[in-house]
C-alpha positions as CSV (number, residue, x, y, z in Angstrom):
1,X,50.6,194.1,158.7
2,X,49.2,190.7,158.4
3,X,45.2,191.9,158.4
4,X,44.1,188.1,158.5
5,X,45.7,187.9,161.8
6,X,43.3,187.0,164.3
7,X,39.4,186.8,163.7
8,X,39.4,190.8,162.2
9,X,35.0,190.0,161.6
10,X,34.5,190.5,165.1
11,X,36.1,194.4,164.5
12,X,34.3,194.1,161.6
13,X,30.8,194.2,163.7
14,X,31.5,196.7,165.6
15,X,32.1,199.2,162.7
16,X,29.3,197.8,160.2
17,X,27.1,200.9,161.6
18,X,29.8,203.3,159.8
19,X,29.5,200.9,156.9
20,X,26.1,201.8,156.7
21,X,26.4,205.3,156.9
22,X,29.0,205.8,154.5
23,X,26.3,204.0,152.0
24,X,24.1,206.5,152.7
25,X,26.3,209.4,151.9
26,X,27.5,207.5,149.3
27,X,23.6,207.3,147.8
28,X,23.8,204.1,146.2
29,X,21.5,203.1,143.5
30,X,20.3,200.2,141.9
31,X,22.4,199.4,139.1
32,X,25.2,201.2,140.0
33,X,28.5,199.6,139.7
34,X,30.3,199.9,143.3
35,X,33.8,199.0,144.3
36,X,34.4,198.8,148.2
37,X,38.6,199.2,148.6
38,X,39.5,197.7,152.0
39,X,36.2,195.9,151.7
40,X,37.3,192.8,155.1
41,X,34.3,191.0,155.4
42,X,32.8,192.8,153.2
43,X,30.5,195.2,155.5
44,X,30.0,198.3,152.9
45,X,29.6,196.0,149.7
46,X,26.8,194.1,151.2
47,X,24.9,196.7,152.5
48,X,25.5,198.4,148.7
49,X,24.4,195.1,147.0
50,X,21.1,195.3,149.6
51,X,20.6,198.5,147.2
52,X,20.8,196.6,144.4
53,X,24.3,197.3,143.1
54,X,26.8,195.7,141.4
55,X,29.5,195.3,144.1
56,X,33.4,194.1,143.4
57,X,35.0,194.2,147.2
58,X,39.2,194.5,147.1
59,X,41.1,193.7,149.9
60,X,44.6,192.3,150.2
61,X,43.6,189.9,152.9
62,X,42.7,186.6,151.7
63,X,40.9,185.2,154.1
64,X,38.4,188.1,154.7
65,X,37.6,187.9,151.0
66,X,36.9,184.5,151.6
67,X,34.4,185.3,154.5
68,X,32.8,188.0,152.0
69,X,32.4,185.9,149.6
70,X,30.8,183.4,151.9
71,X,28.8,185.3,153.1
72,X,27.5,187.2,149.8
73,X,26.8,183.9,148.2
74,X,24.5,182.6,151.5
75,X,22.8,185.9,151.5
76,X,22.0,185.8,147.6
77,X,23.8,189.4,147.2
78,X,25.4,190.5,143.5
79,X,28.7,191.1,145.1
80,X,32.1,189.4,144.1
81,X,35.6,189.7,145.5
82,X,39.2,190.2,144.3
83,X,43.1,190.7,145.5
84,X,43.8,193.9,145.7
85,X,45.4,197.0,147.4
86,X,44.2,200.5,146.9
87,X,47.3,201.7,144.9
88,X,46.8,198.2,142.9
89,X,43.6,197.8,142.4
90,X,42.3,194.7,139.4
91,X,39.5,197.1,137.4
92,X,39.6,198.8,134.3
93,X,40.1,202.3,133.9
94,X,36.1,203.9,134.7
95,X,34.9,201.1,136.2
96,X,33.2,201.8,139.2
97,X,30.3,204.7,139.4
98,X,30.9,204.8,143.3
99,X,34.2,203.7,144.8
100,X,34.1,203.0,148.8
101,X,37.0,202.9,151.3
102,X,35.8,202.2,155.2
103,X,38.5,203.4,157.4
104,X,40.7,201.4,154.6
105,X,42.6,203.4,152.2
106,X,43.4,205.7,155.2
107,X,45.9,203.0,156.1
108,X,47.7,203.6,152.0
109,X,51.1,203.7,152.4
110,X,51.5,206.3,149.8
111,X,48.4,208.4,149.7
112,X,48.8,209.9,146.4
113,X,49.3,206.4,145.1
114,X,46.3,205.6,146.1
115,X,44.4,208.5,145.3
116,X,45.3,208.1,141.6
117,X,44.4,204.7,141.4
118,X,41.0,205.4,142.8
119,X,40.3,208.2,141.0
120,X,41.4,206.1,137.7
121,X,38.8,203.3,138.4
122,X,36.2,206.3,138.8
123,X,33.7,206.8,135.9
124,X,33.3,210.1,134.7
125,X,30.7,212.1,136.7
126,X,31.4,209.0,139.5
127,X,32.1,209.7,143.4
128,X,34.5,208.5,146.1
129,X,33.2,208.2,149.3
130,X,35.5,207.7,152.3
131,X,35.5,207.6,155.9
132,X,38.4,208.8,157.6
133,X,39.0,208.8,162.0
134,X,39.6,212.5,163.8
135,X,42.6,212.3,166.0
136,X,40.9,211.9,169.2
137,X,39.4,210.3,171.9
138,X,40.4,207.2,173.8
139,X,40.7,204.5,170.8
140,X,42.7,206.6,169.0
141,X,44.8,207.6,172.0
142,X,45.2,203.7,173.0
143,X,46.0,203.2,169.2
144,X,48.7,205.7,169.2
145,X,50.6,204.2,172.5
146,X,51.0,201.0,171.0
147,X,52.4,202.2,167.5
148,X,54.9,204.6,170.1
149,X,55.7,201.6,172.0
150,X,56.5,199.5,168.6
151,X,58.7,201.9,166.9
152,X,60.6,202.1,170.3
153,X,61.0,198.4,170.2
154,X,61.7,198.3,166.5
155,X,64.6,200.9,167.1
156,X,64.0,202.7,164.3
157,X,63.1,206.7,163.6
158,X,59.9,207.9,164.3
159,X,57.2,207.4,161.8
160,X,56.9,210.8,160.1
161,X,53.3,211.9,160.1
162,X,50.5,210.1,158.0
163,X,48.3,212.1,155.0
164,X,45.1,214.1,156.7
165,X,42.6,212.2,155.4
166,X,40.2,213.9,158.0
167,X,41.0,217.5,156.9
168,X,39.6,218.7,153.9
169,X,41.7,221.0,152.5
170,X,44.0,217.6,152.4
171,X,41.1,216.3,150.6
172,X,40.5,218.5,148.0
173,X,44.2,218.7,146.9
174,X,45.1,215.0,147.2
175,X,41.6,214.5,144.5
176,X,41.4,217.8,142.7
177,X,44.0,217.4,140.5
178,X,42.1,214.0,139.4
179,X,38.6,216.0,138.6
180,X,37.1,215.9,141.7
181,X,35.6,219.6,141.8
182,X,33.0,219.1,144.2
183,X,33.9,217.6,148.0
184,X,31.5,217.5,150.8
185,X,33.0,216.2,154.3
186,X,30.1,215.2,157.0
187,X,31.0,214.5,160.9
188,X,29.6,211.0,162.2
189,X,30.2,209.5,165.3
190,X,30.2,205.9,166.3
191,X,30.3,203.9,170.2
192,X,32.3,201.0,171.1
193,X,30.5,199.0,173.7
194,X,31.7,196.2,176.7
195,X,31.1,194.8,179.8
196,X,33.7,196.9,181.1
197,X,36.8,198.9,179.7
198,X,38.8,195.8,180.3
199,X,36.7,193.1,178.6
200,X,37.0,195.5,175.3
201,X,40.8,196.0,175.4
202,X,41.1,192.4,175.8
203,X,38.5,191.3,173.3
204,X,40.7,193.6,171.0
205,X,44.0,192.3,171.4
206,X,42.9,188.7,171.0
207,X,41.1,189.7,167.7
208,X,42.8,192.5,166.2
209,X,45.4,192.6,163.5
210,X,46.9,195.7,164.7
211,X,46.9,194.5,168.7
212,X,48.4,190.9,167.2
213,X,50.9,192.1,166.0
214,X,51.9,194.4,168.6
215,X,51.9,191.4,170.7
216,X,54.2,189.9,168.7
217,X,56.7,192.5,168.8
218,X,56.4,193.7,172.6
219,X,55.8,190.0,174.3
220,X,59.5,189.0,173.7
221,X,60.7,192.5,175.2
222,X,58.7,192.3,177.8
223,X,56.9,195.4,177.3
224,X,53.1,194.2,176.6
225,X,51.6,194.1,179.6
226,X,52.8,197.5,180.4
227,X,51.1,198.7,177.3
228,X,48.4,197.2,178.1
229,X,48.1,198.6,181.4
230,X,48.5,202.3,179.8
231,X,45.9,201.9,177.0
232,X,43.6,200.0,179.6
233,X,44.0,203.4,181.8
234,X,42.8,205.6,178.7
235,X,40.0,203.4,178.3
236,X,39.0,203.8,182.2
237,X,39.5,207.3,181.7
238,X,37.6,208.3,178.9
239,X,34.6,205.6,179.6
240,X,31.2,207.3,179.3
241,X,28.9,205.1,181.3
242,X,30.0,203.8,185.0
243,X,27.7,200.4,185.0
244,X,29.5,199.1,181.6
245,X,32.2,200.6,178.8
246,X,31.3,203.0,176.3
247,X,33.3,205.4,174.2
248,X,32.8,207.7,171.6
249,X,34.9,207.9,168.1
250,X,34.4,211.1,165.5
251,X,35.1,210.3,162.4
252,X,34.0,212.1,158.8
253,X,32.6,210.6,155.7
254,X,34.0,212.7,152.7
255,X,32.3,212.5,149.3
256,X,34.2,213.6,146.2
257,X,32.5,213.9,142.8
258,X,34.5,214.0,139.9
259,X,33.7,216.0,137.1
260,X,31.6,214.4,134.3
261,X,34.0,216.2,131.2
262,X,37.2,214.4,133.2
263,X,38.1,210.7,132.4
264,X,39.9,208.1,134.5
């Protein structure tokens, strides 16, 4: 997927309140070296570089590291940015003291590709801290109806399932053979906000990498406004207050210490 598609900072603003709490799981400190996988825009690695860190955000996107680096430089922050995926990622073996990943390396195409390269850039005695969605509620549901109605269009096989990054027995054998004896997994929840359940799904699919896509593939088959019409339905349907749109999304934060006698 093409994640500088559309304007993906406006998504961005409405998840930097994770950002900030997977920073504060994360207990940054000043001096720390930091590297934010997935970073976008760069939410996590400024609010780390607010702590006083040395941040490096990855992402493979080149146009979000562009409005990172932007904005880092008009906000004074000790934060850089590099070309990157999480199973590739440019730092030296130990690098980081704390390596982030906001509802990015979740997306990995190969998990334990990815789980080896971040544990390789940890320093010994370091931490990964994650964030990872639970498979519920009504963005998650409207998520999964559009990736049903692209692999019907694509014609090919069903996806087989993705890694559990939520669960943490998952967890602890994806990063314990890499060190990481110690894993704590916290529930957090976050609201998405609109005029109305409408306004939000369109909002999304003009500004969304994922929903841009999707358009892409389903316009010419003539199948988007009836996906629309079914994830607009879930939206209705699971909307918690009647004057506006609001829904709720679970998701946890994991944090996985590596041991300080094990290397990168």
């Amino acid at each position: 997927m093409d994640w500088d598609a559309g304007q993906y900072e406006w998504t961005a603003a409405r998840l930097a309140p994770a950002a900030r709490v997977v920073v504060e799981h994360a207990a940054v400190q000043a001096g720390e070296r930091v590297l934010d996988v997935g970073c976008g825009t760069g939410n996590a690695a400024f609010v780390a570089a607010e702590r006083g860190a040395r941040v490096v955000g990855v992402d493979p996107a080149p146009r979000l590291l562009e409005v990172a680096g932007a904005e880092a430089a008009a906000r004074g922050l000790d934060a850089t940015f590099a070309q990157g995926e999480a199973a590739d990622l440019p730092l030296r073996d130990g690098e980081a003291d704390v390596v982030l990943s906001v509802f990015a390396v979740i997306f990995a195409p190969d998990a334990a590709a990815a789980a080896s390269e971040l544990a390789r850039v940890t320093a010994p005695g370091g931490r990964i801290v994650l964030s990872a969605w639970l498979p519920q509620g009504p963005i998650l549901r409207g998520v999964a109806v559009m990736r049903e109605a692209i692999g019907r269009a694509l014609g090919g096989p069903p996806a087989p399932p993705g890694f559990r990054w939520h669960e943490r027995e998952a967890l602890e054998g994806l990063l314990a053979p890499h060190g990481f004896g110690s894993l704590d997994v916290h529930e957090e929840q976050i609201s998405f906000t609109a005029a109305s359940a409408r306004e939000y799904l369109d909002s999304e699919g003009e500004t969304h990498p994922m929903a841009i896509a999707g358009s892409r593939i389903l316009e010419p088959r003539g199948e988007a406004a009836a996906v629309h019409e079914r994830m607009l339905a879930i939206f209705e349907e699971g909307n918690e207050d009647p004057g506006a749109f609001r829904v709720t999304s679970r998701y946890i934060v994991a944090v996985a210490r590596r041991d300080l006698d094990q290397p990168g």
